[in-house]
N, C-alpha and C positions, 0 to 999 in steps of 0.2 A: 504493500500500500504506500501511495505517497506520503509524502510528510503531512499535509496540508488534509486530508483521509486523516491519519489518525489521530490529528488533533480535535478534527471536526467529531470525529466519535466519541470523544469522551467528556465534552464540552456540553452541560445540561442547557436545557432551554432559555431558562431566565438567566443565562451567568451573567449579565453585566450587571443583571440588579442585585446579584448576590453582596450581602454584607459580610459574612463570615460563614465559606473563605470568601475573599474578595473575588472580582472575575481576575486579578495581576496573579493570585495563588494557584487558581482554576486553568489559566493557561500556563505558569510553572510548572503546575503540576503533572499535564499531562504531556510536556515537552522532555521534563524528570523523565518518563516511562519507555519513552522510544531508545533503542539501541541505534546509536547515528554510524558506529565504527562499519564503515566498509559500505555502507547503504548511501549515503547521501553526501560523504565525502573521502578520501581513501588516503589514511590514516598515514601511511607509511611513504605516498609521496607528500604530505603535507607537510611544511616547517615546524616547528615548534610554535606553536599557537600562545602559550603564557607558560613564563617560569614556576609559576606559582600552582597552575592547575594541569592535569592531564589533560591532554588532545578534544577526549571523551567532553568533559568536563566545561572546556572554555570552548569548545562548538557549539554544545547546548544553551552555555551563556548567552552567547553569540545568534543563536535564532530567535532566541528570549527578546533581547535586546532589538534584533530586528521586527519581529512579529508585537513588539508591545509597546502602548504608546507613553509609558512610564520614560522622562529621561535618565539618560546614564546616569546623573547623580542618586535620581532615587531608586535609580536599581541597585547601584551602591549600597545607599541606606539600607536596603530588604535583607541585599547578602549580610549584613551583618545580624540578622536572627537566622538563628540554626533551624527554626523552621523551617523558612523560606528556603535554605540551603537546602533543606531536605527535601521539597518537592520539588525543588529543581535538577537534585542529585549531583550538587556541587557544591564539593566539602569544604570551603576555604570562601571566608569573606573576600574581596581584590575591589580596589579603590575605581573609581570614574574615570582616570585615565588608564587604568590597566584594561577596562572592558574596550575603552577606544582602541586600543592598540591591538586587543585582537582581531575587533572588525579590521583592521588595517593590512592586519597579517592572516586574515581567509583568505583563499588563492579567489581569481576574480569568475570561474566558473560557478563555486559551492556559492559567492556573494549573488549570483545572478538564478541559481535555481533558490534559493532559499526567497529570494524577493518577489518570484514568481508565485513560489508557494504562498507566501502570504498574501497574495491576490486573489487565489484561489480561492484560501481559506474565506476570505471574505465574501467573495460570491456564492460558495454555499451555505454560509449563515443568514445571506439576505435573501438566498430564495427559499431559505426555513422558519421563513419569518420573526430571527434571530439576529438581536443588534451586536452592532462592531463597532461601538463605542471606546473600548478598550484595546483594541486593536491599529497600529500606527498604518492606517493606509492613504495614499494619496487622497489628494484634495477634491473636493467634489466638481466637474465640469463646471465652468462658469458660465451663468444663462446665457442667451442667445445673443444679448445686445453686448455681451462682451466682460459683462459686470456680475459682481458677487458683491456677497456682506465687504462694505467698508474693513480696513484692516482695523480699528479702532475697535469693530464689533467683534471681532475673530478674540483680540487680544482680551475683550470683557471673559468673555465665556472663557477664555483660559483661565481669568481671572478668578470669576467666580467659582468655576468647580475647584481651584486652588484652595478656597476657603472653606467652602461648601459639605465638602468631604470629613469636616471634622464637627460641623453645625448639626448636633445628632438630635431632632425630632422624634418623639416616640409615634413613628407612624406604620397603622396598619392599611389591611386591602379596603376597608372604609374611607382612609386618607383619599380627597376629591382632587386634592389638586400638586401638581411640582412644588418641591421645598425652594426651588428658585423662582417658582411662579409666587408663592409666599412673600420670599422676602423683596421679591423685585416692591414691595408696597414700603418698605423703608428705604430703598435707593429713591424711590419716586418721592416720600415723605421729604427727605434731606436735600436735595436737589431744588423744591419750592420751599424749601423754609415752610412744611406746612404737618396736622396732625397725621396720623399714618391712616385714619380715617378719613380722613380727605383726600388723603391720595389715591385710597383703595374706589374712593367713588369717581375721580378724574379716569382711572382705566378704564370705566364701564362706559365711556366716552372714547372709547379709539376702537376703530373699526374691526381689529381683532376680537373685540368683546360682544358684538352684536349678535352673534349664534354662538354665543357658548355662556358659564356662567361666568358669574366675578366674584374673585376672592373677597374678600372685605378683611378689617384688620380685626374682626376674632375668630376668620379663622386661623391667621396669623399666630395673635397671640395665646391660643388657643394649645399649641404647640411650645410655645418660649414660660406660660404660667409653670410648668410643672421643673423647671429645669432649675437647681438650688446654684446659689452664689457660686461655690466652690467648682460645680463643674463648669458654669458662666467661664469661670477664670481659666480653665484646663482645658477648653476648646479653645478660645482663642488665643492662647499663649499658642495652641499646635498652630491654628490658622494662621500666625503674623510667620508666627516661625517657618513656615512652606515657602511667603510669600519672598520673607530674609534669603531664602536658599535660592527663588528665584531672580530674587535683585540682582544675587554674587555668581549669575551667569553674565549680567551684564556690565556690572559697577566690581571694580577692585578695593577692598572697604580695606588692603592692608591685615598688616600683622596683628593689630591692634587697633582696638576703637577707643574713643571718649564716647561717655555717655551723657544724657541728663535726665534729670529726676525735677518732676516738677510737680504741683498742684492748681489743678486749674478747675474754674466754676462749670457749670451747666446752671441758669439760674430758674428760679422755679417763680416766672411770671405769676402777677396777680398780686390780691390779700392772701394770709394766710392764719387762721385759727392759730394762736402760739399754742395755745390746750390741743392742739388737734395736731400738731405738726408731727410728722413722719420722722423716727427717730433719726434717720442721714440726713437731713433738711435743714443746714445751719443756717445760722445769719450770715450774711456777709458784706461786702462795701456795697450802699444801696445804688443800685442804676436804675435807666428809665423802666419801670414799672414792676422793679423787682428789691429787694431788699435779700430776701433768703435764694441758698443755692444747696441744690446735690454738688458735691466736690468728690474727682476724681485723682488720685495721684496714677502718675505715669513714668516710664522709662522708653528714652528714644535716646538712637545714634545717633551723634553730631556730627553728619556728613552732609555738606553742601546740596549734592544731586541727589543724595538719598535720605533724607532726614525720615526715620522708619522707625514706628511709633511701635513698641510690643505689645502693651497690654493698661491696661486700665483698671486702676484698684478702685471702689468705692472710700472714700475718706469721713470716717463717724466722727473726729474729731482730730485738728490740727496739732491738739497737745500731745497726739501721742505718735511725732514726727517720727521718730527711732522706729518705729513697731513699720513704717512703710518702708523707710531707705533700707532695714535688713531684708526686708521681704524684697523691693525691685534691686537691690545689688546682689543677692544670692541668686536671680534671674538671671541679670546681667552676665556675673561669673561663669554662671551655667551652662552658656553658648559660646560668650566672646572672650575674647583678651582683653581685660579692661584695661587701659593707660591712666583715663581720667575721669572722674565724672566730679560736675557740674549739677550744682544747686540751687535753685533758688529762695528769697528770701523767707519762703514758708518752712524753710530745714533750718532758719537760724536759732537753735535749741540745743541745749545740751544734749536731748536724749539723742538727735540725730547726730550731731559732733561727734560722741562717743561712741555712735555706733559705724561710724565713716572712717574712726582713727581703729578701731580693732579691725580692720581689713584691710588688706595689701593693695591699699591703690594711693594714687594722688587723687586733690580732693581740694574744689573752692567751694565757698559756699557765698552768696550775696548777703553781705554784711547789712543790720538795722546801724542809725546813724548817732541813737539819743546819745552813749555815755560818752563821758567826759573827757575820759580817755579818748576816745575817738575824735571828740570833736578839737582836741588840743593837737592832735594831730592833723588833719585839717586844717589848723589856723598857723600852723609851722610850714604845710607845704604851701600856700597862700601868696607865701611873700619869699620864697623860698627855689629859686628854679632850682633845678630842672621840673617845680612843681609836683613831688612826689612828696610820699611819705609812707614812712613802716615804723609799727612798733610789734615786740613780741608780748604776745593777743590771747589768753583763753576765755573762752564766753561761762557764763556763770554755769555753773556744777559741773566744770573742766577743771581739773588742777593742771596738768601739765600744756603749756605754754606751747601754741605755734605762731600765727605773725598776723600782723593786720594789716592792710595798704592802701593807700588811696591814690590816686589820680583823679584828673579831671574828668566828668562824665560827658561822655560824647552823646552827640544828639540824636534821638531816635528817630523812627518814623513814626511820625504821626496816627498812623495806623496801627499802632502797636500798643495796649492798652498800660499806661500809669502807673507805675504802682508806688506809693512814697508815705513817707509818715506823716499825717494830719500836721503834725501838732509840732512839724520841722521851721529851722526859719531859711527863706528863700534863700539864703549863701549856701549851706550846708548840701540842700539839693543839686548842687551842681558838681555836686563832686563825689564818686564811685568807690565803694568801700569794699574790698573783700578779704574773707576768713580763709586762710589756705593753710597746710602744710610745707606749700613749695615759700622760701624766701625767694622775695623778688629781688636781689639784690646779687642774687645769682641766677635767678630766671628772665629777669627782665619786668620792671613793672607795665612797660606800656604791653608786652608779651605776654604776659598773664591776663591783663585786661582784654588782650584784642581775642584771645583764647576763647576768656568768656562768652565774649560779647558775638560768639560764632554760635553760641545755644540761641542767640535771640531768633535763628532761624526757628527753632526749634518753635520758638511761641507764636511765629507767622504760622506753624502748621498748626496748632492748637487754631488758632483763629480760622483757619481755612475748614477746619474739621467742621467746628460747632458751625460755621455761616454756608458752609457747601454742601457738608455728607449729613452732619445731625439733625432726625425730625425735633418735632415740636414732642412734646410728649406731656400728657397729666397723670401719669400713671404714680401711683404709691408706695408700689414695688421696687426693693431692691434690686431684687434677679433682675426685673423687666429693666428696668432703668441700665442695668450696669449691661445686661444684651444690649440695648438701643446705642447706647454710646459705643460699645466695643463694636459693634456690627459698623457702625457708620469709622472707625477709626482704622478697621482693615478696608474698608472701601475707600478710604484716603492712601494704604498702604499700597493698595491696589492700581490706584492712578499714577503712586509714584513710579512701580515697579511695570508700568506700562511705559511711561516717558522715559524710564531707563533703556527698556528694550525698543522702541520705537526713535531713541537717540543714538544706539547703537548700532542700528540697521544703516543710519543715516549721515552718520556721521558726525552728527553736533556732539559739541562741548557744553556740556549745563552746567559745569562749575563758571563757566566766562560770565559775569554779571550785567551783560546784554542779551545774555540769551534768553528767547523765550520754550517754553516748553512745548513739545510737538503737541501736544493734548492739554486747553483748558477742563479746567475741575469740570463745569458743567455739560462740556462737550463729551467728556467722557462717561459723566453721570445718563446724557439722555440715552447715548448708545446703548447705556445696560438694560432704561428702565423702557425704551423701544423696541428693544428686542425679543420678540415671541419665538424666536427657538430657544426654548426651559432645556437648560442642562442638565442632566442627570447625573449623579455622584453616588457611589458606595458611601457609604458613613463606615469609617474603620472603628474594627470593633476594641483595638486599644489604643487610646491615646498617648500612650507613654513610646510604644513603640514609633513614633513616627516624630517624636520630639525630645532633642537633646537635654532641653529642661526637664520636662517632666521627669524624664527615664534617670537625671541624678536624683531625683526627689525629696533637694533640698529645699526648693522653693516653699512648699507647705509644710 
């Protein structure tokens, strides 16, 4: 029997909707089963295929890899559970470019039946009324006048099942509608600045809806009620982290990152009952028509092109600063090589101090201006060029002493929301304070300032999030709340890690500060929420296995 025959036989009817095993285990598995020595390639005039695996072994990798639309890397990732090695029948994990280099070294015959097979295989699946979703086969013919989905729309849907696949809904054969046909009601929410119920009725207004039903947002949230905080967090810690793997095909993030850790509002429009108020619902600086806020802390890389937001804590109370920076720098460690991370003024606390200085990193934190200390410092660098100043600095319940520094503060944008102390006098504001470990006197102080002042990227994407990708929302719920923000924050990751690979095809530079992004936020937004081919995802049935965090499982 052909190759493309025996895979087809053992391959059950629904496998792409299979959860566990996946349809990526379902075709391992029965590629494992076939004997290739002498059938489909001849072993003994072939080169050595891989140091590391037998002939046998790194040719079956090798049809895997051709036959599946899983990239090298995350084929990578699989071999490293002895599972997956086992339905494949390949005993030795081997890294993303060892698989490349075998494709390399097939002789170009076994490359050209092997590819043929997989054509095959795909045409007897679609005349068994069996999808090839899983399956890496060419592009579908483009319609008549020459034209296909915009590339922008191709790059959504990779997008979205990139996330998708870890978004686990408890859904049965009663379930009416796609999990992407669901959430496409919070891309459209975030996109008009409006509630996800409003959006869900805007759909039933475009002509795709006219012969069929329409979602609305409980059957939505219908789906996200029953999901507890903790797993809110463990989904999308996998989902940002797929999206990081995608970015580092097309952005070099380096040996090492800087990080930052921030706390930013979501505010909760309207009055508000204080006897009634939602225990995560604090006050906060009153704005137009809001006084209190849900408050998120978060962790994002400090990279120019790619500033990539992880995850989203819910924040009960700012005094207990220490209990978040252990929780997002044990993330952080988790994945990357930290060099730095970057703080803002809501970490200026002892309990976060201390808990920045018992970890092996470098560490500024954005100084408050009141003490005296401080401010005599300041009034030395004043009259004082080179306009600097440093004194050695511990913040109150620190004993041991690191540095304090000022320079002048440079001017922001306008567009970059305030943040300063009441009750400061206008000289004092003009001038940038921060808590480090590093002397600047060996580091540079305009060098540590300009450092910092590279996270303020970071808080243009917080503003872009909550004004592009986040609905409205009046929900009570923490889960729901802490889904709606994290859901709209991988859809920000997702735009990013679109402009990366749509800049890499093309050849711009997006660290150049004229350059514009090949994809505005909203442009990308309507692609998603216009698009009516719903992509279908497997929900994997363990999340630790597919994320480098989870699986140390220090983070919780």
């Amino acid at each position: 029997m052909s190759l493309a025959e025996l895979i087809f036989e053992g391959l059950p009817k629904g496998w792409c909707e299979s959860a566990d095993p996946t349809p990526h285990e379902l075709l391992a598995e029965q590629i494992g089963q076939i004997d290739v020595e002498g059938k489909y390639l001849d072993f003994e005039a072939t080169p050595n295929l891989s140091d590391k695996l037998s002939t046998g072994e790194a040719f079956r990798l090798y049809i895997f890899s051709e036959f599946s639309v899983l990239a090298e890397t995350r084929i990578a990732n699989r071999l490293s559970r002895k599972s997956f090695r086992e339905r494949l029948a390949v005993y030795e994990s081997v890294s993303q470019p060892t698989i490349n280099r075998i494709g390399d070294r097939v002789p170009p015959e076994a490359v050209a039946y092997v590819e043929g097979e997989r054509e095959v295989l795909g045409d007897r699946l679609r005349a068994h009324g069996m999808d090839t979703d899983a399956l890496k086969l060419p592009d579908p013919e483009p319609t008549p006048d020459g034209s296909g989905p915009p590339e922008v729309v191709e790059i959504g849907r990779q997008m979205r099942q990139s996330i998708q696949q870890f978004i686990r809904f408890d859904r049965d054969a009663s379930t009416r509608y796609a999990k992407d046909e669901l959430l496409s009601i919070l891309a459209a929410a975030g996109k008009d600045d409006i509630f996800p119920n409003e959006a869900a009725e805007n759909l039933a207004l475009k002509p795709f809806y006219y012969e069929r039903p329409v979602p609305d947002s409980q059957d939505l949230f219908h789906h996200v009620y029953p999901i507890q905080q903790r797993e809110v967090e463990r989904m999308f810690i996998a989902a940002n982290e797929a999206l990081i793997d995608l970015a580092e095909l097309y952005h070099d993030f380096g040996e090492s990152v800087d990080v930052a850790a921030d706390i930013t509002d979501w505010p909760w429009y309207g009055t508000i009952d204080p006897d009634d108020r939602p225990g995560w619902v604090q006050g906060t600086k009153p704005g137009r028509n809001y006084a209190y806020s849900w408050k998120f802390a978060t962790f994002s890389i400090v990279d120019s092109p790619a500033p990539l937001t992880v995850l989203a804590l819910p924040v009960k109370s700012e005094s207990n600063a220490g209990y978040y920076v252990r929780r997002l720098l044990r993330m952080a460690e988790a994945k990357f090589n930290v060099r730095r991370i970057y703080l803002d003024r809501g970490f200026y606390t002892g309990d976060a101090t201390r808990m920045v200085k018992s970890m092996d990193v470098d560490w500024i934190i954005k100084a408050k201006r009141q003490a005296s200390d401080i401010k005599e410092m300041i009034d030395d660098a004043k009259d004082n060029p080179p306009r600097q100043g440093v004194i050695d600095w511990a913040i109150t319940g620190i004993d041991e002493e690191d540095y304090a520094f000022t320079v002048p503060a440079e001017k922001r944008s306008p567009f970059i929301e305030q943040v300063g102390d009441d009750d400061e006098d206008e000289e004092y504001k003009n001038w940038a304070v921060f808590y480090t470990n590093l002397d600047p006197r060996n580091h540079g102080f305009d060098k540590l300032a300009a450092d910092y002042r590279n996270r303020w990227g970071i808080e243009t994407s917080y503003r872009v999030i909550k004004h592009k990708f986040l609905p409205n929302s009046g929900s009570r719920h923490l889960n729901v709340r802490s889904f709606v923000f994290n859901y709209a924050v991988s859809l920000y990751n997702s735009w990013v890690v679109a402009n990366l690979r749509a800049a890499d095809e093309e050849g711009i530079n997006l660290e150049a500060e004229t350059t514009d992004r090949p994809y505005k936020a909203n442009h990308f937004l309507t692609a998603l929420v216009d698009d009516t081919h719903f992509v279908e995802t497997d929900e994997v049935s363990n999340l630790s296995d597919h994320s480098t965090i989870l699986s140390k499982g220090t983070f919780f």
